[in-house]
Structures are given as structure tokens and as C-alpha cells.
NUZAGU-491917 format. One record per residue (C-alpha): residue number from 1; residue in three letters; x, y, z. Coordinates in nm, 2 decimals. Example, Ala and Ser with C-alpha at 12.3 -4.5 7.8 and 13.67 -1.06 7.14 Angstrom:
! NUZAGU-491917
nr=1, rest=ALA, X=1.23, Y=-0.45, Z=0.78
nr=2, rest=SER, X=1.37, Y=-0.11, Z=0.71
//
This chain:
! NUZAGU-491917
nr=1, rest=UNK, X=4.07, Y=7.44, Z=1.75
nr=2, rest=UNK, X=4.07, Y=7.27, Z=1.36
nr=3, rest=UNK, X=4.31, Y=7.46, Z=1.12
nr=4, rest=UNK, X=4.17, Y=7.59, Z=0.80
nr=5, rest=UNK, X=4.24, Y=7.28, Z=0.61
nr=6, rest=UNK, X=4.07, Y=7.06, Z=0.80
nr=7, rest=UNK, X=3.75, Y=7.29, Z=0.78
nr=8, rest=UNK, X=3.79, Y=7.29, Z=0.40
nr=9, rest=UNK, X=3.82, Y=6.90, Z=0.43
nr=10, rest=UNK, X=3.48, Y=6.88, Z=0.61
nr=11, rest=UNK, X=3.34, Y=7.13, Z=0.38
nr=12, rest=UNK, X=3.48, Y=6.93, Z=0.04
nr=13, rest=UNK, X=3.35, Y=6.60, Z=0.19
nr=14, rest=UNK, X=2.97, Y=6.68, Z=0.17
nr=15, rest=UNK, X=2.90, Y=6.74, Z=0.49
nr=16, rest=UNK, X=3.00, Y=6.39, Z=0.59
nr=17, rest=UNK, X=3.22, Y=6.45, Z=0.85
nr=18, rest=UNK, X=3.06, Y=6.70, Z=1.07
nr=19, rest=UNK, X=3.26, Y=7.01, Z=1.19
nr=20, rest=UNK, X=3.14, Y=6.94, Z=1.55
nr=21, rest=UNK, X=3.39, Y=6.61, Z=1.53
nr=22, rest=UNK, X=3.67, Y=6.83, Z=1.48
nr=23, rest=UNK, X=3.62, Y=6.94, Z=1.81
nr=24, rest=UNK, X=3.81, Y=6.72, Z=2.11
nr=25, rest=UNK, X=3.49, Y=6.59, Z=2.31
nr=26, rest=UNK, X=3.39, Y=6.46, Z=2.70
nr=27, rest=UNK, X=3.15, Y=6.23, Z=2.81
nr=28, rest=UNK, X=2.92, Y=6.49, Z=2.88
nr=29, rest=UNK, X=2.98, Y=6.70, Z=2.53
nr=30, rest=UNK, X=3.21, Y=6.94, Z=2.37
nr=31, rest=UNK, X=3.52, Y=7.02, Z=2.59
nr=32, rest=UNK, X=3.41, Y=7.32, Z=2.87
nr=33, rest=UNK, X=3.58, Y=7.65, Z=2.87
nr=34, rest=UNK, X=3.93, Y=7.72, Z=2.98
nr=35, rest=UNK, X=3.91, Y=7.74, Z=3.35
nr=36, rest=UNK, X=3.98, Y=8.10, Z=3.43
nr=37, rest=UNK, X=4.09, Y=8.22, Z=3.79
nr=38, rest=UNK, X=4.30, Y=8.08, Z=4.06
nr=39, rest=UNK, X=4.21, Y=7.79, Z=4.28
nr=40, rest=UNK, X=4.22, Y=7.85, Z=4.71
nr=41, rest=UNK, X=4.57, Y=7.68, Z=4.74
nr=42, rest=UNK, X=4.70, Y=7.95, Z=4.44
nr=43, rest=UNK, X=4.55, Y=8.24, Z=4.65
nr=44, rest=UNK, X=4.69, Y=8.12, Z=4.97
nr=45, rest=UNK, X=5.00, Y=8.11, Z=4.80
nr=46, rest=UNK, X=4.97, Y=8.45, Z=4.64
nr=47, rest=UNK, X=4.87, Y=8.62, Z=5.02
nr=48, rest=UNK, X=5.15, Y=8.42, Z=5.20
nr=49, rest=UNK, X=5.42, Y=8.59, Z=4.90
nr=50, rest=UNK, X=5.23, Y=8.95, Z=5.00
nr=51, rest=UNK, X=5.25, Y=8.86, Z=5.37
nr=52, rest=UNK, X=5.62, Y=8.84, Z=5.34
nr=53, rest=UNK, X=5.73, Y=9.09, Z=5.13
nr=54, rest=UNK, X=5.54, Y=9.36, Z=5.36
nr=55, rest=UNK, X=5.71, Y=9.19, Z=5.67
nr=56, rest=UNK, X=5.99, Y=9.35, Z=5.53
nr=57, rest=UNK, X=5.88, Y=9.65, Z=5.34
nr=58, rest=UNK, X=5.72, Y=9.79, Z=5.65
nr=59, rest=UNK, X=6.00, Y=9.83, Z=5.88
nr=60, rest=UNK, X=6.27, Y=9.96, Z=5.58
nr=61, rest=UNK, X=5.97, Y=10.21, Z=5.53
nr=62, rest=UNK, X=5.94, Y=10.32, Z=5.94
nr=63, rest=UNK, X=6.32, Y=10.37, Z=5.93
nr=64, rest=UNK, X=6.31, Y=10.57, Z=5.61
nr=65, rest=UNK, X=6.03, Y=10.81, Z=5.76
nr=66, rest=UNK, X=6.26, Y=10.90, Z=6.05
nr=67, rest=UNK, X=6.57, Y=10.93, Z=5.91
nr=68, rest=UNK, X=6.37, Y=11.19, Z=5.70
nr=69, rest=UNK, X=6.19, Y=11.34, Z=6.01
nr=70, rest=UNK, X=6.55, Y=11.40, Z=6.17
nr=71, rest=UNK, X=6.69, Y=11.53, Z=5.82
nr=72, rest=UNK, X=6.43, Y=11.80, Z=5.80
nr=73, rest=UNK, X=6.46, Y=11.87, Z=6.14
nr=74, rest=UNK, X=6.79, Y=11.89, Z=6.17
nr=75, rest=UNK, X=6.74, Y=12.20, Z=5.91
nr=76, rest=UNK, X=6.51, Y=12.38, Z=6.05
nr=77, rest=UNK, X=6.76, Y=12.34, Z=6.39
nr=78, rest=UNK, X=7.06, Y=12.46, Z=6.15
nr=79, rest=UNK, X=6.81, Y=12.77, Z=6.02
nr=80, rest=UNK, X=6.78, Y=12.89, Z=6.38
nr=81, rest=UNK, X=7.11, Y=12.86, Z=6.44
nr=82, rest=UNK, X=7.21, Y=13.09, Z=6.15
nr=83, rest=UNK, X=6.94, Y=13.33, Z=6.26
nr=84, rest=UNK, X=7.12, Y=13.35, Z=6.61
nr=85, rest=UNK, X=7.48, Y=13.36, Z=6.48
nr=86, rest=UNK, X=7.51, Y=13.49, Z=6.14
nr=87, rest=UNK, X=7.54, Y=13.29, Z=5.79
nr=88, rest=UNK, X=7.63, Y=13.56, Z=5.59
nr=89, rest=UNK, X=7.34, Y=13.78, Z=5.64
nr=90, rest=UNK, X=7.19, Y=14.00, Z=5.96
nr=91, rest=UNK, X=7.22, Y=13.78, Z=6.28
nr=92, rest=UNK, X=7.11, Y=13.80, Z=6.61
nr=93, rest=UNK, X=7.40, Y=13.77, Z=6.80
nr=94, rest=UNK, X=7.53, Y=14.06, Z=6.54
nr=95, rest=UNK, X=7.22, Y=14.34, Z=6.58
nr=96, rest=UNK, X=7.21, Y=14.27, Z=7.00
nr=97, rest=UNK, X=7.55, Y=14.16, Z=7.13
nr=98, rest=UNK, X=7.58, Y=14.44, Z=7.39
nr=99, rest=UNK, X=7.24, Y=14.54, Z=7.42
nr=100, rest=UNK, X=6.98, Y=14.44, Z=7.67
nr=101, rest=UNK, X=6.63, Y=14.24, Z=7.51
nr=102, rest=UNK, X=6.47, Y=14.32, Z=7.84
nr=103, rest=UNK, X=6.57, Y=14.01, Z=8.09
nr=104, rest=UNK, X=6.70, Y=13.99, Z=8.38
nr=105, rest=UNK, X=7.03, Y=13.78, Z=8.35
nr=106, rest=UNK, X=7.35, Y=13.81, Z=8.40
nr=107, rest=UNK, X=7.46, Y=13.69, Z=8.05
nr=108, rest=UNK, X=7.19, Y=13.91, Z=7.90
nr=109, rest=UNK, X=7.44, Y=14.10, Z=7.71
nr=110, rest=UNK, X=7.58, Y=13.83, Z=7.53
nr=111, rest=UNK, X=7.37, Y=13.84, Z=7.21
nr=112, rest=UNK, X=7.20, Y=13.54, Z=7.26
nr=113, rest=UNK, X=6.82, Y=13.50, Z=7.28
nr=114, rest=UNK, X=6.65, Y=13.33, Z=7.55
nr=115, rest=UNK, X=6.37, Y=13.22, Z=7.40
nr=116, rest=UNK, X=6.28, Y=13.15, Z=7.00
nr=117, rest=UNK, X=6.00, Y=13.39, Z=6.97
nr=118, rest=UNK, X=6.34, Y=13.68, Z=7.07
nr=119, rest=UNK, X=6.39, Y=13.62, Z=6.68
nr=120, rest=UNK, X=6.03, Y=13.66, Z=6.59
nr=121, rest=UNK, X=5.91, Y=13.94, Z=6.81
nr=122, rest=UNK, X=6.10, Y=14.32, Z=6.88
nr=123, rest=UNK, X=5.88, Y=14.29, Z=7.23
nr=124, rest=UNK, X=6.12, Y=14.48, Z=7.50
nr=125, rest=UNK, X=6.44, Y=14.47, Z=7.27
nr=126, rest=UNK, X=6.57, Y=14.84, Z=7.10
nr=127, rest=UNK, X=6.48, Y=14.90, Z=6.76
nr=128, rest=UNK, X=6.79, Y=14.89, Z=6.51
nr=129, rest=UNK, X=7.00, Y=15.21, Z=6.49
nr=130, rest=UNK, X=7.15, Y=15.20, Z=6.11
nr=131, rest=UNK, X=7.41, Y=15.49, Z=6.21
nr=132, rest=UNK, X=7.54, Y=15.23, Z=6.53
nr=133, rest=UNK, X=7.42, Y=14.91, Z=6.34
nr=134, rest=UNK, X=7.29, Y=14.78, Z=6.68
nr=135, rest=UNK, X=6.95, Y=14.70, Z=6.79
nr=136, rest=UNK, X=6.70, Y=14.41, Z=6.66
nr=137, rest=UNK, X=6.57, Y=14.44, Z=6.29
nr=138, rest=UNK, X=6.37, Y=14.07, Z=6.30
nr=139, rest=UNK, X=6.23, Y=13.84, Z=6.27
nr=140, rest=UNK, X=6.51, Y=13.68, Z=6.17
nr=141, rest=UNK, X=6.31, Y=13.39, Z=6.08
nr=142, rest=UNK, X=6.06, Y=13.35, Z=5.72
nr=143, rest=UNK, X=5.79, Y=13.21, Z=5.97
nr=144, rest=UNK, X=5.46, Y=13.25, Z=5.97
nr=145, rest=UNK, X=5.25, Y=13.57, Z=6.12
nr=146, rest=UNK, X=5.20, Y=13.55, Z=6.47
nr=147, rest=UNK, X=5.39, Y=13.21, Z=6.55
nr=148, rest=UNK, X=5.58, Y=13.18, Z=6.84
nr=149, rest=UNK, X=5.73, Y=12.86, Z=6.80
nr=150, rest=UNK, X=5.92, Y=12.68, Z=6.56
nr=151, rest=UNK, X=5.82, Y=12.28, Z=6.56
nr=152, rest=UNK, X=6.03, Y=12.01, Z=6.46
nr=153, rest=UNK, X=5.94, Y=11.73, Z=6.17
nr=154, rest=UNK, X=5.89, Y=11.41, Z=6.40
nr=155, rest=UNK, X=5.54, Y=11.26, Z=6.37
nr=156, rest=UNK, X=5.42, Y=11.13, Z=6.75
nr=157, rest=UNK, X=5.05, Y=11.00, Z=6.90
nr=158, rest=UNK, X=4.89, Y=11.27, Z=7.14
nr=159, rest=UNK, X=4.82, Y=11.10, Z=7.44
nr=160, rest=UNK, X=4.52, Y=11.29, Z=7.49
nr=161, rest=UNK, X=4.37, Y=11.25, Z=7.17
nr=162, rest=UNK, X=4.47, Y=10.93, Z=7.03
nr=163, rest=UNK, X=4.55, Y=11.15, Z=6.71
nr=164, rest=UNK, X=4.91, Y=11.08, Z=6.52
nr=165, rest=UNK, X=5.03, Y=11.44, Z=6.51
nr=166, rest=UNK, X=5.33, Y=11.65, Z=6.37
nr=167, rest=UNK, X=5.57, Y=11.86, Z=6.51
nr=168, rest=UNK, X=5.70, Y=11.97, Z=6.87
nr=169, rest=UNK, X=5.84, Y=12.30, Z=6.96
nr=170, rest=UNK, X=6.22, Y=12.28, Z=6.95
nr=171, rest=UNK, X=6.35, Y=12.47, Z=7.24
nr=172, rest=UNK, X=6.59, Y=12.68, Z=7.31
nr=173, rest=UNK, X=6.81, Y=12.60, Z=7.67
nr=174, rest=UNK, X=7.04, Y=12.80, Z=7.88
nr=175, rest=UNK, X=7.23, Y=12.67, Z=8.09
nr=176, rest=UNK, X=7.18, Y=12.74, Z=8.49
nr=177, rest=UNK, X=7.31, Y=13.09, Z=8.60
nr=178, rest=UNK, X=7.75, Y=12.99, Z=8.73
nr=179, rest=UNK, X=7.77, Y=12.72, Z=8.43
nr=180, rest=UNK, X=8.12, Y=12.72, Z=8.29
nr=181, rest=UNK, X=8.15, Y=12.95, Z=7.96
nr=182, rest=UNK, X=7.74, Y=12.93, Z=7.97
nr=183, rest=UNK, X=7.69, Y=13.17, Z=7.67
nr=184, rest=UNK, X=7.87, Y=12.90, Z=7.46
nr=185, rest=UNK, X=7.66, Y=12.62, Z=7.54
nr=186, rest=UNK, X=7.32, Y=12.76, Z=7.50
nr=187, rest=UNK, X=7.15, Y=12.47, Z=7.24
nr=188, rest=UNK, X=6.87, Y=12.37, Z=7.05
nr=189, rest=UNK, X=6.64, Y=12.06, Z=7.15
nr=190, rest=UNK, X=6.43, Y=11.89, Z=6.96
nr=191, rest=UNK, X=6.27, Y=11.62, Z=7.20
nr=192, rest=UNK, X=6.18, Y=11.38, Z=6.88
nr=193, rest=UNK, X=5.88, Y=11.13, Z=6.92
nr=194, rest=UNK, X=5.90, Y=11.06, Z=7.29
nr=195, rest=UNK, X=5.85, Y=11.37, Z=7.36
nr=196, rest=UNK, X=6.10, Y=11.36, Z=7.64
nr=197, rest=UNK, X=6.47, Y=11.49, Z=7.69
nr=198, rest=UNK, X=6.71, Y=11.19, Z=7.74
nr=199, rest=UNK, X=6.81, Y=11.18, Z=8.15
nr=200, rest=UNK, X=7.14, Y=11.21, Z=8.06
nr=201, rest=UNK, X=7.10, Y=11.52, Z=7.88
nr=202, rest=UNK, X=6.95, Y=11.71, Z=8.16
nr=203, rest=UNK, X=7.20, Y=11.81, Z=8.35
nr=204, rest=UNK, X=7.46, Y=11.75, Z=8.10
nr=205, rest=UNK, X=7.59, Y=12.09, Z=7.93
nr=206, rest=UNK, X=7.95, Y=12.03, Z=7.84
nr=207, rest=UNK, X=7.98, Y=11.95, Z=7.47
nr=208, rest=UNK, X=8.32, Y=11.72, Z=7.51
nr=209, rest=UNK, X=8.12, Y=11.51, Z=7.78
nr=210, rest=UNK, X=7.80, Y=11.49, Z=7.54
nr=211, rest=UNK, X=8.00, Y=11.40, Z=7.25
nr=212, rest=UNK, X=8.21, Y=11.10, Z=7.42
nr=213, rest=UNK, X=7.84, Y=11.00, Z=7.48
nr=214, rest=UNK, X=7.68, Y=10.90, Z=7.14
nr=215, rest=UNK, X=7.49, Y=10.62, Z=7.29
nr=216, rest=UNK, X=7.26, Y=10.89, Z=7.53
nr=217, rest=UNK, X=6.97, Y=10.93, Z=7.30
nr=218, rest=UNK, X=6.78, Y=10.74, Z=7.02
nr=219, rest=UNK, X=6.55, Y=11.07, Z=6.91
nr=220, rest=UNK, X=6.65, Y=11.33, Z=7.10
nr=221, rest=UNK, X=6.82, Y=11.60, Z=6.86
nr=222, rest=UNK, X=7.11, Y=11.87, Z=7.02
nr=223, rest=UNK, X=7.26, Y=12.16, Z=6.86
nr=224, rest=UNK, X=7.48, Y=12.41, Z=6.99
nr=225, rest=UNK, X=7.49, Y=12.77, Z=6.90
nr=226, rest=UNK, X=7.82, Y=12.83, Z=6.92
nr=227, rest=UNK, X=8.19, Y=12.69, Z=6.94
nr=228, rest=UNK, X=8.27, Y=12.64, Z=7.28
nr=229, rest=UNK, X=8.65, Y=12.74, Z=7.31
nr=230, rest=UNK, X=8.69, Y=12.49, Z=7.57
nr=231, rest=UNK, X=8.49, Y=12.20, Z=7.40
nr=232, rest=UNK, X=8.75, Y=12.17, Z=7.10
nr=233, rest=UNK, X=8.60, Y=12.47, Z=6.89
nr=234, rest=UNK, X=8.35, Y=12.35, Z=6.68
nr=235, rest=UNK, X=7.94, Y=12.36, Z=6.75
nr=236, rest=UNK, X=7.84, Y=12.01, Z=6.87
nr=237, rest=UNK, X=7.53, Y=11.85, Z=6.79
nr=238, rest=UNK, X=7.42, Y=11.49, Z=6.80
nr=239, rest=UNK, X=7.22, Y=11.46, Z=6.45
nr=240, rest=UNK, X=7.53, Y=11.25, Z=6.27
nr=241, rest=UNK, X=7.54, Y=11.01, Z=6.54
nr=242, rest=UNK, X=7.22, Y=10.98, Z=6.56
nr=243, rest=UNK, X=7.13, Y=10.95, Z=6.22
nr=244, rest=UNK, X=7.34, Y=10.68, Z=6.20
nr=245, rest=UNK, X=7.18, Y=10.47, Z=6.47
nr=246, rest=UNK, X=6.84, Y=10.52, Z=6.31
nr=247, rest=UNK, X=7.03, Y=10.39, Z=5.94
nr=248, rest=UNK, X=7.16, Y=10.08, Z=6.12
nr=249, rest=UNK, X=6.80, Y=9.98, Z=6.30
//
């Protein structure tokens, strides 16, 4: 491009030197446009960079996803929990611990439901006496009307419909009628994306066993209701060892 001096130059010099000369020139005329664009070798270049970087984005994404999955989930375990035994406000185990919610069971005095829709629905339980402070005054639970179930946060594929879907009922397990202390190690199961309790869950109910035994599950979420007097005193539940593993994939 000529500066304004040499423009005034041409000018000055009565038209003898042409303003077209003050442009560089080709064989073929005036120089063509800037080439705008990238050529196939840039692109290539440009895709294989993108290629990479998602080869790792991807993965640190998946990992992120379940780690959030089990921390929501892991809530919603520790807001049933509190429903059942008491976090400051009405419990469970509080308004029935003595009373009969209508099943046959040995331990059915204990307080402790036997199935999650006991903390939804007053179906076959006593309504609460205020003067006694006994009897169920539910749901214990902000859930919504007419649910039965409460469903975890892990996203799996239905088998039968080839549909990624969210959220499995986490269960509530008792142990089997002459278990050892078996009130204290009723738990909370959330069978994660497999869909599937761990084989060495199954038959597994003692807390100190399960907890020398971090290595059992890779999605499989355990929470114990209550302090087992005999397991070291403190509620068990899998969820920090667990989390960890799913950190460190």
C-alpha cells in the first residue's frame, strides 16, 4: 500500500508516474488478495489438537459426573436416615419405638421401618397420640404426593429400552430373622449403575467385616441406620471409600 507521500508525488508529477505503479505487481497483474482461510494440512492439524484435548476431557468429565451422582446420593441416603432416627426434629424411630406398624416380625417393635414408603404412608401404623407422644405423624419425608419410593442420582441404560435413565429406588434391608443385634444393622442400598448388589454384600451384614472390606464394591452405596454397639459405635457406610476410588479412576 503507497504512503501519502508517495500519492502526492504521483499527483505533483503530472500524472507521469501512474498510481497503479505504486502498487507491487505479478506476471499476471496487480498482486491477488491476501489469501484468507486455512489450507487441509492447517485443518488437519487444528482437528488432531481437538482430537486430543477431548481424549482427555472426556474421561475427567465421566468421573466428575459420578462423583457427583454418589454426592447427591449419598444425601438423599443421609435424609432418610435422619427421617428414621432423629436429626433434631420428629423421627421415626422416636414416634413408633414400641409400637406395632402392622408386620409380622419379631423386631417389629424396634422403631425401625421395613420398608421406605413406612415413612410416607400411616397405612396400618397408629395415629400420633400428643398426650403419649407415640404413634406415626409422617411422612417424614418432603417427597412428592403419592411416591413410594425414593430413587437415587446414578444415571444407567434400561436394558429394555435402550433409554439412558435416572434414578433407582434405594432400598431399605433387614437383616434375616436370628442375625446378631439385627435392629442395628438395618441399611440403606443404593445399587448405583449396575444395578446390582456387590456378591460380597449379600450376605454380609456385620459393619466391622464390611468396613475391613473397602475393595467390595465400585458403585454400590451402604448406609447404616444406626451405631451398632458391637461394630465400634459409629453408623457405617461405604460412600468415603468409595468416593475415593471413583476420584482416583
Amino acid at each position: 500500500m503507497p504512503s501519502l507521500r508517495e500519492v502526492n508525488t504521483c499527483l505533483a508529477s503530472g500524472g507521469r508516474t501512474s498510481p497503479v505503479d505504486l502498487f507491487p505487481r505479478t506476471p499476471g497483474g496487480l498482486t491477488p488478495p491476501a489469501r484468507q482461510g486455512m489450507t487441509l494440512a492447517e485443518l488437519l492439524v487444528v482437528m488432531a489438537v481437538l482430537v486430543s484435548l477431548a481424549a482427555l476431557l472426556v474421561p475427567m468429565y465421566g468421573r466428575s459426573l459420578q462423583t457427583s451422582e454418589l454426592d447427591i446420593t449419598f444425601q438423599t441416603m443421609t435424609a432418610l436416615r435422619n427421617a428414621v432416627v432423629g436429626n433434631g426434629g420428629p423421627s421415626y424411630l422416636q414416634d413408633m419405638k414400641g409400637l406395632s406398624p402392622g408386620v409380622s416380625d419379631p423386631d417389629a417393635l424396634a422403631g425401625i421401618p421395613f420398608t421406605i414408603n413406612d415413612l410416607l404412608s400411616p397405612a396400618g401404623k397408629p395415629t400420633f397420640d400428643p398426650a403419649f407422644r407415640r404413634g406415626w405423624r409422617g411422612p417424614y419425608l418432603a417427597q412428592t404426593s403419592g411416591s413410594t419410593t425414593v430413587l437415587d442420582s446414578f444415571n444407567y441404560l434400561d436394558s429394555a429400552t435402550k433409554l439412558q435413565k435416572q434414578g433407582r429406588p434405594i432400598v431399605l434391608q433387614w437383616p434375616p430373622v436370628g442375625t446378631p443385634n439385627r435392629p442395628y444393622r438395618v441399611r440403606l442400598v443404593s445399587l448405583g449403575i449396575d444395578g446390582a448388589l456387590d456378591a460380597g454384600y449379600q450376605n454380609t451384614w456385620d459393619p466391622a467385616i464390611l468396613a475391613g472390606s473397602p475393595s467390595l464394591s465400585k458403585d454400590d452405596v451402604i448406609l447404616y441406620l444406626r451405631a451398632d454397639p458391637t461394630a465400634g459405635g459409629n453408623p457405617w457406610t461405604n460412600y468415603y471409600d468409595l468416593k475415593a476410588k471413583q476420584q482416583a479412576q
